[in-house]
NUTI-86230 format. One line per 8 residues: number of its first residue (from 1); their letters; for each residue x, y, z of N, C-alpha, C. Coordinates in steps of 0.05 Angstrom, whole numbers. Example, Ala and Ser with C-alpha at 12.3 -4.5 7.8 and 13.67 -1.06 7.14 Angstrom:
1	as	264,-114,156,246,-90,156,264,-66,156 | 257,-45,142,273,-21,143,258,1,157
//
This chain:
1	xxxxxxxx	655,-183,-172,629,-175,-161,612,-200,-157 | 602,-204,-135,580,-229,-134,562,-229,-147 | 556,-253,-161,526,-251,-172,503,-238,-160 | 495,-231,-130,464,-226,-122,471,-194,-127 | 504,-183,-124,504,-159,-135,503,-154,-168 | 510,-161,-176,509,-156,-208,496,-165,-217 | 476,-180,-213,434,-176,-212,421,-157,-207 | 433,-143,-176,411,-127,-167,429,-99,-189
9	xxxxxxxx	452,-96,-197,461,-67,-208,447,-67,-228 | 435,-96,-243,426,-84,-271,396,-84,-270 | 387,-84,-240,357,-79,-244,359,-49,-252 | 329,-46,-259,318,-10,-261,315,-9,-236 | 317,18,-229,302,36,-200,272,29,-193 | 246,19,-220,227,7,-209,233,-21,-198 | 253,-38,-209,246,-66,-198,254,-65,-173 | 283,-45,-176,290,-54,-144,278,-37,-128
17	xxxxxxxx	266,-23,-126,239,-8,-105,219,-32,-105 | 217,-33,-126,195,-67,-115,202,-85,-103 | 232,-90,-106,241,-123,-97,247,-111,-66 | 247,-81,-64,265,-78,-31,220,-75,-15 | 215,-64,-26,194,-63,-14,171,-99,-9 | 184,-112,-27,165,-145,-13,193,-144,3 | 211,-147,3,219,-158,24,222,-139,49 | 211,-116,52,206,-100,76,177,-105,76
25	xxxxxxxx	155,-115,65,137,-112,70,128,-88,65 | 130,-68,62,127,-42,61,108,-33,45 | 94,-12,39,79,5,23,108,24,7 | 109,37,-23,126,51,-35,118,72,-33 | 133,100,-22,124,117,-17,147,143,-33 | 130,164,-45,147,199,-43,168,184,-67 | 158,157,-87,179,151,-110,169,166,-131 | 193,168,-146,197,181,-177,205,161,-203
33	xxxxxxxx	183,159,-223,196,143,-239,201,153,-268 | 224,151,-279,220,167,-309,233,151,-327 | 216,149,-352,212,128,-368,224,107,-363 | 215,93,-351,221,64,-337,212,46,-364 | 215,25,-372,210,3,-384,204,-20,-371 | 186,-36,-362,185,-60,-353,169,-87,-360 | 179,-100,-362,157,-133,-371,152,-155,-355 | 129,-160,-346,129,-182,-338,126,-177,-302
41	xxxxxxxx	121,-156,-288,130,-157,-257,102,-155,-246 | 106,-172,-215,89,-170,-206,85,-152,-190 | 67,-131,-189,59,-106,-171,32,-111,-154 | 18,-139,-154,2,-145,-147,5,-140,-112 | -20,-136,-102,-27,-120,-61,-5,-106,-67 | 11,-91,-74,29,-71,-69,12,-43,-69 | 30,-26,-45,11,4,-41,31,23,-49 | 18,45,-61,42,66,-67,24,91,-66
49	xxxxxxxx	36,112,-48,33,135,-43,47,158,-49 | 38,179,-61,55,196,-76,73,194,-100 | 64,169,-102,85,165,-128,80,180,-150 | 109,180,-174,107,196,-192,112,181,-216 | 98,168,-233,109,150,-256,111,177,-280 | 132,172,-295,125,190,-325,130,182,-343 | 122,177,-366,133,170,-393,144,130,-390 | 134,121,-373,138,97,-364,125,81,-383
57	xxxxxxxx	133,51,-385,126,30,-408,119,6,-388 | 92,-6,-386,95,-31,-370,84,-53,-386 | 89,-70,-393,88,-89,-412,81,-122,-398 | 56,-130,-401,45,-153,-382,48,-155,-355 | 45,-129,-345,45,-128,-310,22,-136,-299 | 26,-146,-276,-5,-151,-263,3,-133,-236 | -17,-112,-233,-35,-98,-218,-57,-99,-191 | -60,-126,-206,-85,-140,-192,-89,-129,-156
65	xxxxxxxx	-103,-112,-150,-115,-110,-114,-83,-84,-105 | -77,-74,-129,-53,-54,-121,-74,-35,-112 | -50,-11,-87,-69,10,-80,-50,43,-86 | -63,54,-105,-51,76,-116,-67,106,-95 | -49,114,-82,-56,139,-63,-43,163,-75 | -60,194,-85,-46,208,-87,-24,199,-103 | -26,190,-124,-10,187,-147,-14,193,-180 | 16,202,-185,11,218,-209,24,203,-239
73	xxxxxxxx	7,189,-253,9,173,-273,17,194,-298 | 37,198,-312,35,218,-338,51,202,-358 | 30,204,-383,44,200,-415,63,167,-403 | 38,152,-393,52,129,-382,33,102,-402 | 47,78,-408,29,65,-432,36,35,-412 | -1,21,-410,-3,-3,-404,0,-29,-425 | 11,-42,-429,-4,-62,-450,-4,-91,-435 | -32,-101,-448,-38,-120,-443,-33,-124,-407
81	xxxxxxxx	-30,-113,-393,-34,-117,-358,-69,-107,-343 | -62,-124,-318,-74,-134,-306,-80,-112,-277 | -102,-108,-278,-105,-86,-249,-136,-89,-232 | -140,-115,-233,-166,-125,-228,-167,-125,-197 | -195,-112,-186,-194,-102,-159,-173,-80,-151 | -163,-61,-168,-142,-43,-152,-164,-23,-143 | -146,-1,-128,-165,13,-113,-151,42,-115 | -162,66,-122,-147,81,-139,-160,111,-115
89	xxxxxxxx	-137,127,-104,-155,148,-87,-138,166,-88 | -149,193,-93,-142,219,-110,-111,230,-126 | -112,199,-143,-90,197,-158,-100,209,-188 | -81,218,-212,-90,237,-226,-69,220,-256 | -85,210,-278,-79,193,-298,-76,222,-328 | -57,227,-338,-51,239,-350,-40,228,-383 | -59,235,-397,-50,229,-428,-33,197,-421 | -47,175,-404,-38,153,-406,-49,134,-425
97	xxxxxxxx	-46,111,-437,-55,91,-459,-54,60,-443 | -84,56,-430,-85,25,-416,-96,20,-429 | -100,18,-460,-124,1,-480,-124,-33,-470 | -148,-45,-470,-144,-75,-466,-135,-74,-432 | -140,-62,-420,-129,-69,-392,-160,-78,-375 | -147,-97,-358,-163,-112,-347,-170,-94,-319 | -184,-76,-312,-201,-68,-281,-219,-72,-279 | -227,-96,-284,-254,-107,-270,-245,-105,-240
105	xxxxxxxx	-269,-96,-222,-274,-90,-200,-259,-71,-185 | -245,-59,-200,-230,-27,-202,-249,-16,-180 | -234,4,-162,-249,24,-145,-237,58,-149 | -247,80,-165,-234,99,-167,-244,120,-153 | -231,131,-129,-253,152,-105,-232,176,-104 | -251,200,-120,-225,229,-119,-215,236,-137 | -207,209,-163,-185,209,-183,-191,232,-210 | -178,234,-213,-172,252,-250,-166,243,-268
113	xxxxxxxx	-180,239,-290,-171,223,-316,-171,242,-350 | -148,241,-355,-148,268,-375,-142,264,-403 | -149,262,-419,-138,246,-443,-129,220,-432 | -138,197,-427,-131,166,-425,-143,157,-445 | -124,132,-452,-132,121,-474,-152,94,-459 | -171,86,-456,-184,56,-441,-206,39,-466 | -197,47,-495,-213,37,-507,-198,0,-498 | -232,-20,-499,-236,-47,-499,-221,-49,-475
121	xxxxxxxx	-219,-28,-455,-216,-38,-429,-245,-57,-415 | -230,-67,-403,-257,-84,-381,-253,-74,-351 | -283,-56,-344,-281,-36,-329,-312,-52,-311 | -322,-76,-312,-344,-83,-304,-339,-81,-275 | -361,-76,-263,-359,-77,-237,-347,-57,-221 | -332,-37,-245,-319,-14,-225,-337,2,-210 | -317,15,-194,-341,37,-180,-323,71,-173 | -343,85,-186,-328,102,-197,-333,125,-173
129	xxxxxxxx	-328,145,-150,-337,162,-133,-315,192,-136 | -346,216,-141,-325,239,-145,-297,232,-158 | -302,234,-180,-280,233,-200,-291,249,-232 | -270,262,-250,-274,276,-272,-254,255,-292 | -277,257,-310,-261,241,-326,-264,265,-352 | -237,264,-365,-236,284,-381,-232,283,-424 | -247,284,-441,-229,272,-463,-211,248,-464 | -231,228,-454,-215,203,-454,-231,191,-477
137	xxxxxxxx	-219,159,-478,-235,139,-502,-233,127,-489 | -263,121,-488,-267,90,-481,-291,74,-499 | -274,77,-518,-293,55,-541,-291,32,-544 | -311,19,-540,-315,-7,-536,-310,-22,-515 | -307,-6,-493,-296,-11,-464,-319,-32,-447 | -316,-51,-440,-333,-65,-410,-340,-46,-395 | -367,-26,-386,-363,-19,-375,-394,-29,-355 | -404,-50,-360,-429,-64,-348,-426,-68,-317
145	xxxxxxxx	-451,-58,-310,-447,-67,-277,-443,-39,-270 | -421,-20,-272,-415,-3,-259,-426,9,-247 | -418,22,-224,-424,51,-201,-419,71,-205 | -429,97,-210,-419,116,-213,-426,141,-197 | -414,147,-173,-432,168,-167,-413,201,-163 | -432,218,-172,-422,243,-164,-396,245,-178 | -396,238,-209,-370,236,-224,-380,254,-249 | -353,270,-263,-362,281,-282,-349,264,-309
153	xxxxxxxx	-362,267,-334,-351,259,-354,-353,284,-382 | -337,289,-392,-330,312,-401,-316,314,-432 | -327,307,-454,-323,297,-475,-308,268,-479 | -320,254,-470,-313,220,-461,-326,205,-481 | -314,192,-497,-319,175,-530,-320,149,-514 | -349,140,-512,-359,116,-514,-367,105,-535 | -366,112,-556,-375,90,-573,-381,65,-570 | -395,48,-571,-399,23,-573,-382,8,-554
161	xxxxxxxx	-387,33,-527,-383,13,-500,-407,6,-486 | -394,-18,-473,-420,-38,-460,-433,-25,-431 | -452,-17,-435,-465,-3,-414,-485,-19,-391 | -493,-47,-401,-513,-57,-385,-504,-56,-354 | -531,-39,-343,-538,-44,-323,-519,-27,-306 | -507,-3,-325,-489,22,-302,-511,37,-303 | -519,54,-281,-536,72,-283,-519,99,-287 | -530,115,-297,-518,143,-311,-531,161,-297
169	xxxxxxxx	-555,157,-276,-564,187,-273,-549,201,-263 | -564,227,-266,-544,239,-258,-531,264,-269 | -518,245,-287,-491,256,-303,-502,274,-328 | -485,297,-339,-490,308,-362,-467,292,-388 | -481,278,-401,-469,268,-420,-468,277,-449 | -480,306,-446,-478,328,-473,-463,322,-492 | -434,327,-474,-412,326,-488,-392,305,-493 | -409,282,-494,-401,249,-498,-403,243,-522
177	xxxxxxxx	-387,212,-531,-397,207,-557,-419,181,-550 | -433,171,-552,-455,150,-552,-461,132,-558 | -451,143,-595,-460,115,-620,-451,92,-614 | -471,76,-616,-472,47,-624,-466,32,-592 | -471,45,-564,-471,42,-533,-490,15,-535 | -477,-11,-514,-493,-18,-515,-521,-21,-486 | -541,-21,-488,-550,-15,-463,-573,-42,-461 | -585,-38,-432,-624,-60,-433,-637,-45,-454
185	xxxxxxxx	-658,-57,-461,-685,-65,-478,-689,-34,-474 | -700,-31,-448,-716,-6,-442,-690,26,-438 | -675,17,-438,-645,40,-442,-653,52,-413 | -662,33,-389,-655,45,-366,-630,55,-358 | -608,49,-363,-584,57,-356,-579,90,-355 | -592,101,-383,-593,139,-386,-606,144,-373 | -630,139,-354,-656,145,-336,-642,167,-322 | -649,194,-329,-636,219,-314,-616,229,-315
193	xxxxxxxx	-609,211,-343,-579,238,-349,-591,248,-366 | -567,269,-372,-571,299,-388,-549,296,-414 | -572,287,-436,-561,283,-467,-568,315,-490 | -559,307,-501,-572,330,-528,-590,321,-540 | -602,340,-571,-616,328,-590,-607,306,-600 | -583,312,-613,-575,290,-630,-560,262,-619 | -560,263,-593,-554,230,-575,-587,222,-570 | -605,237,-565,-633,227,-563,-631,211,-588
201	xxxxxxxx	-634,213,-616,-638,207,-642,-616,177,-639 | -592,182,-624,-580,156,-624,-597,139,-611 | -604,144,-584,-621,126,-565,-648,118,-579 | -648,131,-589,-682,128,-611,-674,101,-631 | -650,105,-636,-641,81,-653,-634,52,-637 | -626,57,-613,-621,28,-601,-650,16,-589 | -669,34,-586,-702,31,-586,-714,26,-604 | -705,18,-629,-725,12,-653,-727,31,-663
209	xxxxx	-729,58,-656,-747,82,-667,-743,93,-695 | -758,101,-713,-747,113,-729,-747,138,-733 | -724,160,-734,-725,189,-726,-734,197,-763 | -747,216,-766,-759,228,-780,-745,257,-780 | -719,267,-798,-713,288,-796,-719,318,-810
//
């Protein structure tokens, strides 16, 4: 067997869908991936439509300016990769784990997010349009700068994520966690969302205040 064949037999089905698509130039389209393992690859400007990842492992991938269409992410785990500027449109993230993942300048328009794990993600600058985000964590997450519009969030654990300067109106954040958020001086960022009693009492605390119970 030649070497460029008995390279390409012992790729996975993701690399060599990657390696046939840079060299077609192509967008990946209508693929299936199940529990794939991978380290180290570059997925960077690559477009994929309809794709189906499941139970997949990606391990120091970069991401960076990828474009995910109508794609369905499930029980899939990031570590330590890179997805800075990707652009994400009515693709649907299921019980996935990107803790520490880098989307700064992330664009998500349509998407579904359901149980994800994004705690100490860096999410600055994203911009978030019509999208539900569902029982996710994002504690301690970057999430400064952000856009958010016409998005739901729906028992979403922020804890002691960085909030400067996302505006929230809007949104009903009832059913959020809050403690220890960090926000401006004046907590413009909540200006017109919809909290409870007991997140007021938090915000009372990043204001100095002292609640009197």
């Amino acid at each position: 067997m030649a070497a460029g064949a008995e390279s390409a037999a012992e790729m996975t089905p993701l690399e060599a869908a990657l390696l046939d698509a840079r060299e077609q130039d192509a967008p990946l389209r209508l693929l299936t991936f199940d529990r794939e393992a991978v380290e180290g690859l570059d997925f960077s400007e690559t477009e994929w439509g309809q794709a189906v990842f499941r139970g997949c492992q990606f391990t120091a991938c970069d991401f960076s300016k990828a474009a995910f269409y109508d794609c369905v992410l499930d029980a899939c785990q990031f570590t330590a990769c890179r997805f800075a500027a990707s652009y994400w449109k009515n693709s649907r993230l299921n019980s996935c784990k990107a803790d520490g993942a880098d989307l700064r300048r992330s664009r998500f328009k349509g998407c579904t997010l359901h149980e994800t794990l994004l705690r100490y993600a860096n999410l600055t600058g994203s911009v978030w349009e019509k999208c539900t985000v569902t029982s996710c964590n994002l504690t301690e997450a970057a999430f400064s700068e952000a856009r958010i519009q016409k998005t739901v969030f729906e028992k979403v654990a922020l804890t002691g994520a960085e909030l400067f300067r996302t505006s929230l109106k809007g949104m009903d954040l009832s059913s959020c966690t809050l403690d220890r958020i960090s926000l401006s001086e004046t907590c413009a960022e909540l200006r017109g969302a919809k909290i409870d009693a007991s997140q007021a009492a938090v915000v009372a605390r990043i204001l100095g205040i002292e609640v009197l119970l």
